[in-house]
Structure formats: structure tokens, C-alpha cells
Residue, then its C-alpha position, 0 to 999 in steps of 0.5 A: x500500500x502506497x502511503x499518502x504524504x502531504x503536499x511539501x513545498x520545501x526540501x526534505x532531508x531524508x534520513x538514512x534507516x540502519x539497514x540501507x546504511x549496511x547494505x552500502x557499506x556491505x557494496x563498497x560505497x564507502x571504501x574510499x571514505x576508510x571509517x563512517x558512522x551513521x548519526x541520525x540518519x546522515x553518513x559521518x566519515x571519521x578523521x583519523x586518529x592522532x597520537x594523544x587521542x590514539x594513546x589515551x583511548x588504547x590506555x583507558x581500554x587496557x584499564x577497563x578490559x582488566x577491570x572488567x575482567x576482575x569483576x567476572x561479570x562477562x562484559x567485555x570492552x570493545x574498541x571500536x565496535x559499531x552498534x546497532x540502534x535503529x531505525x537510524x543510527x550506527x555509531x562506532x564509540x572508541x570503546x563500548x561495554x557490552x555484555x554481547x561482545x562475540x556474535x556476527x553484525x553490528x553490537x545489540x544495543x540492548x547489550x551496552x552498558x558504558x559508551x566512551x568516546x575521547x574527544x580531541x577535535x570532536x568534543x562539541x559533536x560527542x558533547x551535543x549530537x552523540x550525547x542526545x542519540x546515546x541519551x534517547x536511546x537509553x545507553x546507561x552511561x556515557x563518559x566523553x573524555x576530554x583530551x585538551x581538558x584532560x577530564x572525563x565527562x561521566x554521564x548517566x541516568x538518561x532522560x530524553x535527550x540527555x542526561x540526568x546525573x553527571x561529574x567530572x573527573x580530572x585525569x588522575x583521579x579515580x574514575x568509578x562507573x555508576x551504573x556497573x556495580x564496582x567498576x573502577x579505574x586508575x585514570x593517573x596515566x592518562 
């Protein structure tokens, strides 16, 4: 059945749905671009990674990784899986929490527990627009690691399209999670 839209007489954007993203991505057409996420329905290509934010993210991974592992929960950290959020989004964060981490296609974004993403020249982008996806879509906690500030952002308890409880946490503090139970990490070599 055809459905009846009415008349517009403006430009529409038209937002990219997951799966039509995926096959294009399966066909090659993004090749070219090296990464890309899809954010609200637009194709974002991913700069690449310098050194101070390539370093941070590999530090703060090893940290996490070994803490989850202590804490024998099964959740693993993944450095830059792509997570499915329908109808319109595929972020790849540079680490995600999940409690599915081996399986084909994209990560289950029922299996997230903690989202980070470091920022060098994105911060007013993962501050912003990711923080409103992750918020909406009920990611339980959401850190944004600031390298030129040299803070985390901790996020939690999401809201619409935000969140309603947050700190800040400056490199060399102890950073503890607050939606996963004993969940903490050594930020000094940061």
C-alpha cells in the first residue's frame, strides 16, 4: 500500500534507516571514505586518529578490559565496535561495554552498558549530537573524555535527550562507573 504524504513545498532531508546504511557499506560505497558512522540518519566519515587521542583511548581500554575482567561479570570492552540502534543510527564509540561482545553484525544495543568516546577535535559533536542519540536511546552511561581538558565527562541516568546525573573527573583521579556495580579505574596515566 502506497502511503499518502502531504503536499511539501520545501526540501526534505531524508534520513538514512540502519539497514540501507549496511547494505552500502556491505557494496563498497564507502571504501574510499576508510571509517563512517551513521548519526541520525546522515553518513559521518571519521578523521583519523592522532597520537594523544590514539594513546589515551588504547590506555583507558587496557584499564577497563582488566577491570572488567576482575569483576567476572562477562562484559567485555570493545574498541571500536559499531552498534546497532535503529531505525537510524550506527555509531562506532572508541570503546563500548557490552555484555554481547562475540556474535556476527553490528553490537545489540540492548547489550551496552558504558559508551566512551575521547574527544580531541570532536568534543562539541560527542558533547551535543552523540550525547542526545546515546541519551534517547537509553545507553546507561556515557563518559566523553576530554583530551585538551584532560577530564572525563561521566554521564548517566538518561532522560530524553540527555542526561540526568553527571561529574567530572580530572585525569588522575579515580574514575568509578555508576551504573556497573564496582567498576573502577586508575585514570593517573592518562
Amino acid at each position: 500500500m502506497t502511503e499518502v504524504l502531504p503536499l511539501n513545498n520545501s526540501h526534505l532531508p531524508l534520513k538514512l534507516r540502519l539497514e540501507d546504511y549496511l547494505r552500502l557499506d556491505e557494496a563498497g560505497a564507502f571504501e574510499e571514505y576508510r571509517k563512517t558512522e551513521l548519526i541520525e540518519g546522515e553518513i559521518f566519515f571519521m578523521n583519523a586518529q592522532h597520537r594523544p587521542h590514539a594513546v589515551i583511548k588504547s590506555r583507558l581500554h587496557v584499564r577497563i578490559a582488566a577491570a572488567l575482567a576482575a569483576l567476572g561479570h562477562g562484559w567485555e570492552a570493545v574498541v571500536e565496535g559499531s552498534i546497532a540502534i535503529p531505525p537510524h543510527n550506527s555509531p562506532e564509540p572508541d570503546i563500548v561495554v557490552t555484555s554481547e561482545p562475540d556474535g556476527k553484525g553490528l553490537i545489540p544495543l540492548d547489550s551496552v552498558k558504558l559508551i566512551i568516546e575521547v574527544s580531541d577535535a570532536t568534543l562539541t559533536f560527542d558533547t551535543k549530537r552523540k550525547l542526545a542519540m546515546y541519551a534517547r536511546n537509553g545507553v546507561p552511561e556515557y563518559w566523553v573524555v576530554d583530551v585538551n581538558a584532560r577530564v572525563i565527562h561521566q554521564m548517566w541516568a538518561p532522560v530524553d535527550d540527555a542526561y540526568a546525573e553527571s561529574r567530572d573527573i580530572a585525569f588522575g583521579e579515580r574514575l568509578t562507573a555508576a551504573t556497573i556495580p564496582t567498576l573502577s579505574v586508575d585514570t593517573s596515566a592518562l
